[in-house]
TINUSE-419277 format. One record per residue (C-alpha): residue number from 1; residue in three letters; x, y, z. Coordinates in steps of 0.5 Angstrom, whole numbers, plus 2048, in hexadecimal, padded with zeros to 3 digits. Each point is the difference from the previous one (the first is absolute). Layout:
@num:NUM residuo:Ala c1:X c2:Y c3:Z;
...
***
This chain:
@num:1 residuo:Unk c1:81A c2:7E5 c3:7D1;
@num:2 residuo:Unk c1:7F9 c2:7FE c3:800;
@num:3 residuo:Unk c1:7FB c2:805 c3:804;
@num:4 residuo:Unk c1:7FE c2:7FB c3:806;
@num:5 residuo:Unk c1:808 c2:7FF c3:801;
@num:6 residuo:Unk c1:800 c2:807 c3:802;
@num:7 residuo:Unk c1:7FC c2:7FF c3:806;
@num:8 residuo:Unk c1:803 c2:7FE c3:807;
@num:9 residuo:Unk c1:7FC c2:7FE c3:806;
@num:10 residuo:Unk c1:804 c2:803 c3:806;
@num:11 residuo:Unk c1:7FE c2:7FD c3:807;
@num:12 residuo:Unk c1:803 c2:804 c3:807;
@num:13 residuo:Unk c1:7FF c2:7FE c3:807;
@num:14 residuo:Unk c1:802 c2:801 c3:807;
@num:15 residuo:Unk c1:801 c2:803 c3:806;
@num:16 residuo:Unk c1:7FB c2:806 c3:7FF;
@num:17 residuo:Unk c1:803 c2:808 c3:800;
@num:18 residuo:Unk c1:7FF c2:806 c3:7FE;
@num:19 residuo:Unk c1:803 c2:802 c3:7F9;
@num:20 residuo:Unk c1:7FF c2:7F9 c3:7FC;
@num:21 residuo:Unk c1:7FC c2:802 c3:7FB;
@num:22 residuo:Unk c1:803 c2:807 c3:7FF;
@num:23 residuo:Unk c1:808 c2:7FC c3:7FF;
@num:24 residuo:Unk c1:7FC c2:7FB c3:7FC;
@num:25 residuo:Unk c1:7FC c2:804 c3:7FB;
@num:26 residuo:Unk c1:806 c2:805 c3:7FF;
@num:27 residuo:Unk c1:805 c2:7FB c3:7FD;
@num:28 residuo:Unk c1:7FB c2:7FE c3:7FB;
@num:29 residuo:Unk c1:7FF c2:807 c3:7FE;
@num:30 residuo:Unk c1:808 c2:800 c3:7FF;
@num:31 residuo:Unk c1:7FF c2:7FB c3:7FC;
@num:32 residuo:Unk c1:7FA c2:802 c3:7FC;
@num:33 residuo:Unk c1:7FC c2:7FA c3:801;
@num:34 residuo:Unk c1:7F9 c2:801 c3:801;
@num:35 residuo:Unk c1:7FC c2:7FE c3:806;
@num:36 residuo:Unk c1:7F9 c2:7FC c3:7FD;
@num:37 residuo:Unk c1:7FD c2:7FD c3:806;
@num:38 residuo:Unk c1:801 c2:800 c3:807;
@num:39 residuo:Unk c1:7FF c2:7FD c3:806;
@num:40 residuo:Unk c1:802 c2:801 c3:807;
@num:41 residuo:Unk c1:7FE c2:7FD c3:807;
@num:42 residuo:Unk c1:803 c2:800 c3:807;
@num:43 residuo:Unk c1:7FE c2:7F9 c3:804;
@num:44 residuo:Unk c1:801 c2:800 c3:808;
@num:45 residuo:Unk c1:806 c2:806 c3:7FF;
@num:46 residuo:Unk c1:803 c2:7FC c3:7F9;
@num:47 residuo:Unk c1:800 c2:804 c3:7FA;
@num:48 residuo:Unk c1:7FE c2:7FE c3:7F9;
@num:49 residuo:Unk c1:801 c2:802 c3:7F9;
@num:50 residuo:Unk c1:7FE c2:7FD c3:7FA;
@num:51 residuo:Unk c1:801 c2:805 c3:7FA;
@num:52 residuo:Unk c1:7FF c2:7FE c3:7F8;
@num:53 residuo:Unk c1:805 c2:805 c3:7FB;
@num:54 residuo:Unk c1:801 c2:801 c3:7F9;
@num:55 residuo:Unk c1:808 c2:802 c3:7FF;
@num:56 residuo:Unk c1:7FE c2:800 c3:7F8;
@num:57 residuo:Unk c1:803 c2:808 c3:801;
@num:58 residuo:Unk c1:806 c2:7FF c3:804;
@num:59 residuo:Unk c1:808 c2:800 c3:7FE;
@num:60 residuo:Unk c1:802 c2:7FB c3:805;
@num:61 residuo:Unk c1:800 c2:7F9 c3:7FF;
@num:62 residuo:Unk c1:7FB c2:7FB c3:805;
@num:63 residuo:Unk c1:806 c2:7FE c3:803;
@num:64 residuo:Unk c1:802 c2:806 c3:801;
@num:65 residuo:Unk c1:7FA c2:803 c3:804;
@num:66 residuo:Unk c1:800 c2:7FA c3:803;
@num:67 residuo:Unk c1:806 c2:801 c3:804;
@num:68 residuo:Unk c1:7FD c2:808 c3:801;
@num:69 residuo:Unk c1:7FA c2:7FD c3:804;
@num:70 residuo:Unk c1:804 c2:7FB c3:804;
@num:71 residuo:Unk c1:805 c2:805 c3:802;
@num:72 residuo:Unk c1:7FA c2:804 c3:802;
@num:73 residuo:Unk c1:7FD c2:7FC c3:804;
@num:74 residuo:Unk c1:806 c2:7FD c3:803;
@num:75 residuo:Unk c1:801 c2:807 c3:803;
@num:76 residuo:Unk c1:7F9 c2:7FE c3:803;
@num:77 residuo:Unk c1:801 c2:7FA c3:802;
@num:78 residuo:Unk c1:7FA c2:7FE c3:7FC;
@num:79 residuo:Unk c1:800 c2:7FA c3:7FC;
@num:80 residuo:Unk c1:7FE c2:800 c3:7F8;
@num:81 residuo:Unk c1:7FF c2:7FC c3:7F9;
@num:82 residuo:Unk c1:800 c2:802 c3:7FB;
@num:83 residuo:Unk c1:7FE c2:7FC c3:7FA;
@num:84 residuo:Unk c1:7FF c2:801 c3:7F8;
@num:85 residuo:Unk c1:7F8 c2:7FF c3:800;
@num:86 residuo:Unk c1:800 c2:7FB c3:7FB;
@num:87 residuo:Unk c1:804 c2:7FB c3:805;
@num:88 residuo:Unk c1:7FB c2:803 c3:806;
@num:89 residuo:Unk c1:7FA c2:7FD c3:7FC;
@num:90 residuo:Unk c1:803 c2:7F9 c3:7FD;
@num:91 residuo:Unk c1:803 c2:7FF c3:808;
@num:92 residuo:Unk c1:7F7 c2:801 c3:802;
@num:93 residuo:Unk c1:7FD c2:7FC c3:7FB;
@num:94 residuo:Unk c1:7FE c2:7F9 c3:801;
***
């Protein structure tokens, strides 16, 4: 598979609490996938986390991990999206 198709853009949001990140990283570490970037902000009480991973490395499909993340943050009651970058970046461009 192409080397950009092994990217995934993953996007979390809600109410914010303690333990987000933690939950959030170890599932990507249990799925060997490699946090490049990262970005996180909380507005007026709302937590925000954008993440670029490269899951080059990893033994699970994108559909599996992406059903991992959204169980773990469904037991936070977080919002998430998790898209393959390729399609991120074709949806924001013009």
């Amino acid at each position: 598979m192409e080397k950009e198709a092994q990217k995934i853009i993953i996007t979390i949001t809600g109410a914010d609490k303690i333990g987000i990140v933690a939950k959030i990283t170890q599932v990507l570490a249990d799925c060997e996938a490699n946090i490049e970037d990262i970005r996180q902000s909380i507005m007026q009480g709302h937590f925000i986390m954008m993440m670029l991973c490269d899951i080059s490395k990893s033994k699970k499909s994108f559909k599996e991990i992406k059903e991992i993340l959204s169980e773990a943050a469904s037991s936070l009651e977080m919002e998430i999206w998790v898209q393959r970058k390729e399609i991120f970046d074709k949806m924001h461009t013009i």
